[in-house]
N, C-alpha and C positions, 0 to 999 in steps of 0.2 A: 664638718661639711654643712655649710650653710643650708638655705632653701634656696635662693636660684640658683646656685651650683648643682641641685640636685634635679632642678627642674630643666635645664639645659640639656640631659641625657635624656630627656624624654620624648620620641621621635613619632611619627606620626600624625594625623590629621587636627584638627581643632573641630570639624564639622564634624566627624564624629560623636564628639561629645556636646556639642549644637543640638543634634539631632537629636540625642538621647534627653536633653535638658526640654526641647520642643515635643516631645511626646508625651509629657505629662501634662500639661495642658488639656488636648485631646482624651487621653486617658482621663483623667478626673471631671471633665465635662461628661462624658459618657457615663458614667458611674450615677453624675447627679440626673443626667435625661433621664433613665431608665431608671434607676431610686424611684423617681418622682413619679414619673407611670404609671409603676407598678403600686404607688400610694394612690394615684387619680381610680385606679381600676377597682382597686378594694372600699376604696369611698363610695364611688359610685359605678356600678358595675354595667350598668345600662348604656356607659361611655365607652366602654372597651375598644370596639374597634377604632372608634373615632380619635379614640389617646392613642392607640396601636400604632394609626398611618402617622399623626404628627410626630410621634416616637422616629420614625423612620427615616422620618425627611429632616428631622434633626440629627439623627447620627450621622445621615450623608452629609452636611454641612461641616459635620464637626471630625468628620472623617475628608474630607476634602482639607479642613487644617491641617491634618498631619500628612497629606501628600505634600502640600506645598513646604510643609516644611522638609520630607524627603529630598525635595525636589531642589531645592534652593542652595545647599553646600554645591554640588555641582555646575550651576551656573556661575558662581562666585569663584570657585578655583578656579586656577588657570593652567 
């Protein structure tokens, strides 16, 4: 059995696995925000809150990626 022959019983969405490929994006941007914060705060601790809110409004940005990418296999199906 070849590989498109095998790949041909494979039934199911492609957005699915869209979505799962788009969440790592998001995922590893969050990871370096918060890394890096959490290195701005231990350098200089007198910044804390000030890294805290930018921390914040950058996870929502980067968390708004990953909705749109939610969001997008269903506009696109039909």
């Amino acid at each position: 059995m070849d590989i498109i022959t095998a790949a041909a019983g494979v039934t199911g969405s492609v957005s699915t696995i869209g979505y799962g490929l788009a969440a790592i994006g998001p995922g590893v941007g969050l990871g370096i925000v918060i890394g890096k914060t959490i290195e701005g705060t231990a350098r200089q601790p007198e910044l804390a809150g000030q890294l805290r809110g930018t921390m914040f409004i950058g996870i929502a940005l980067i968390e708004a990626l990953a909705l749109i990418g939610i969001a997008t296999p269903f506009f696109l199906t039909q």
